[in-house]
C-alpha positions in Angstrom: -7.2 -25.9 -12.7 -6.6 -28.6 -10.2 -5.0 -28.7 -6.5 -2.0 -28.5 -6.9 -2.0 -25.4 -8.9 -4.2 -23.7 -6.8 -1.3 -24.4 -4.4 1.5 -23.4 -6.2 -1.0 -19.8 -7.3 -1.5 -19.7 -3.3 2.6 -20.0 -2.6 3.7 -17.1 -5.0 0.9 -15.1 -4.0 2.2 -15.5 -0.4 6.0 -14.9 -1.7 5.1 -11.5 -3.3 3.2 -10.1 -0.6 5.5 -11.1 1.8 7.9 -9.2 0.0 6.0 -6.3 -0.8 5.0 -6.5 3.1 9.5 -5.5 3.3 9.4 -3.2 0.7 5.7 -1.2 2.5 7.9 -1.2 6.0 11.3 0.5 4.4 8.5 3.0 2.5 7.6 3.4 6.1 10.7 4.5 7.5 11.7 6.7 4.8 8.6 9.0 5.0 7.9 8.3 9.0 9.3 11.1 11.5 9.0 15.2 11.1 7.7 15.0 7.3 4.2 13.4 8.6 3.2 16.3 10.2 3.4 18.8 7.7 1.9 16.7 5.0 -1.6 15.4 5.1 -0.3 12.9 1.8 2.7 11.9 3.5 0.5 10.8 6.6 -2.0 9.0 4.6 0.8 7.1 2.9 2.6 6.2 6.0 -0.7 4.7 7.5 -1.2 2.9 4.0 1.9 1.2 4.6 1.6 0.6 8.4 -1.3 -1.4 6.9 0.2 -2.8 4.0 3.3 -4.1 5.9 0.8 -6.0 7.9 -1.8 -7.4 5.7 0.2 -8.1 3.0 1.8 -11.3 5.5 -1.6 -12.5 5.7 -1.0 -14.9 2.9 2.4 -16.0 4.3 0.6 -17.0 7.4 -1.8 -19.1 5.8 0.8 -21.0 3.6 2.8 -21.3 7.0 0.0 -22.8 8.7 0.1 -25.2 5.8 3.3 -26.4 5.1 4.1 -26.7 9.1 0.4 -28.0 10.3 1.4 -32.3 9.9 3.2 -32.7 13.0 1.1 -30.7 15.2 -1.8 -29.2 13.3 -3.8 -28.1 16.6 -0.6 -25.7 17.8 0.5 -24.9 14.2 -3.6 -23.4 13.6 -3.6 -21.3 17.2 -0.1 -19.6 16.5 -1.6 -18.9 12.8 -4.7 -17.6 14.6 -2.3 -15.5 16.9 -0.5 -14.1 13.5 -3.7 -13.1 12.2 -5.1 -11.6 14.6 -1.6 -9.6 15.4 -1.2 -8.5 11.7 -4.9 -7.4 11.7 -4.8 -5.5 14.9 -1.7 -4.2 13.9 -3.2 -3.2 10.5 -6.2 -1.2 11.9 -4.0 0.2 14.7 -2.2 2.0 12.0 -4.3 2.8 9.5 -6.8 4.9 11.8 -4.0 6.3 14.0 -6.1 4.4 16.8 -2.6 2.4 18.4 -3.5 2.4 22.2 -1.1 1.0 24.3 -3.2 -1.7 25.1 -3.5 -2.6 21.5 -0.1 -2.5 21.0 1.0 -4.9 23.8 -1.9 -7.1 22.1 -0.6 -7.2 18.6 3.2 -7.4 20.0 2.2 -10.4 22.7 0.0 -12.1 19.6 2.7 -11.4 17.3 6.0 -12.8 19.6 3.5 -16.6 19.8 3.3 -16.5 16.0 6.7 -16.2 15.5 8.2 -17.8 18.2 5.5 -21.1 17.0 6.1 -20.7 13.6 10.2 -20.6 14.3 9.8 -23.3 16.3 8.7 -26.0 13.3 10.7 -24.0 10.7 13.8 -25.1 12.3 13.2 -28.9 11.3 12.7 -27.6 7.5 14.9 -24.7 7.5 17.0 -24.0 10.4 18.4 -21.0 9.7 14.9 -19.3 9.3 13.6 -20.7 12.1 16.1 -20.0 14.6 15.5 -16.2 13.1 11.9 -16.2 13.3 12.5 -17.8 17.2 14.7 -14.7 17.8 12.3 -12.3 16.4 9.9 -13.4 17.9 11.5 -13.5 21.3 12.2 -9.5 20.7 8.3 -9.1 19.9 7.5 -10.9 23.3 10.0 -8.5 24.9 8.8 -5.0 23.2 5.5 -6.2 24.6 6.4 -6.9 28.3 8.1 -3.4 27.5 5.2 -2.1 26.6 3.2 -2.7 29.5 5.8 -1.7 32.4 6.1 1.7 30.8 6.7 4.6 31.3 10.5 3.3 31.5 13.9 5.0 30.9 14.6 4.9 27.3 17.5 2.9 27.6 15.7 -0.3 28.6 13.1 0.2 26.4 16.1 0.2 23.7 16.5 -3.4 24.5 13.2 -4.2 22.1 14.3 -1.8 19.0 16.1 -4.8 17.0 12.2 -5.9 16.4 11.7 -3.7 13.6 14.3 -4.1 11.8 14.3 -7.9 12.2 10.6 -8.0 11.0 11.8 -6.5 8.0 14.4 -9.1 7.2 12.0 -11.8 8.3 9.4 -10.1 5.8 11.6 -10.4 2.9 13.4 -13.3 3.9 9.9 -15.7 4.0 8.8 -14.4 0.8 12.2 -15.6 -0.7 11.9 -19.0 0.8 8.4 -19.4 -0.2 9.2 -18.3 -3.7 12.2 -20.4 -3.8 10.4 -23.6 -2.7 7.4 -23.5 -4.5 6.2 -27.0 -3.7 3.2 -28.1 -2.0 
């Protein structure tokens, strides 16, 4: 097997999980909320995809890194660092129940400089995508300033909800673009 396959292996690998990462955050939200309590399964399963939804974008971040590392390979490898370390923290957080609020504004702050890097050089290869993965990860940056000023009045704290449901378009969207342009 030579180079270039290993590469194109690497890109579908990072396609599908990035995907699977979208499809581990809508399992989420369909067994999340009351159900969790009364079942010991449905618990275990929601922390299974708390961690899923995060490691599985592992792979995605190191065929961002990449693809986006010519122009500016030093910034491109600390916002991949910043991704990994979010998605891990983020990972472990869930899986053990162990979130603390200083973890979470952490993974949120690490998360919003991923994005918000990563967005910033997709716009010169795909603009659309980048200016998305700018916006979501301005929302990340904002949940974690949130995060740290609270307790707040739920209505401000409102203002980072669009996050989630972002991440989970961003999720599937990058494992569609990396699928579609399986090049290296």
């Amino acid at each position: 097997m030579n180079h270039q396959n290993d590469s194109r292996i690497s890109v579908r690998i990072a396609g599908v999980s990035s995907i699977l990462a979208g499809v581990c955050w809508l399992v989420w939200i369909s067994v999340n909320g009351e159900a969790m309590e009364d079942s010991p399964r449905i618990t275990k399963l929601s922390q299974l995809m708390m961690a899923g939804w995060n490691l599985l974008l592992v792979p995605a971040a190191i065929v961002l890194w990449q693809r986006l590392r010519a122009p500016t390979p030093e910034s491109i490898f600390l916002y991949t660092i910043c991704g990994i370390a979010s998605l891990s923290f983020w990972a472990y957080g869930g899986a053990t129940q162990g979130i603390t609020p200083a973890l979470e504004i952490v993974y949120l702050f690490l998360s919003g400089v991923w994005w918000i890097g990563i967005g910033n050089s997709l716009t010169k290869q795909q603009k659309a995508l980048g200016m998305f993965t700018l916006i979501l990860g301005f929302f990340a940056l904002l949940d974690a300033v949130l995060s740290f000023f609270e307790p707040m009045p739920f209505y401000i704290y409102v203002l980072a909800a669009p996050k989630l449901p972002l991440s989970i378009i961003w999720d599937l969207w990058i494992g569609v673009s990396l699928l579609r342009n399986d090049r290296s």
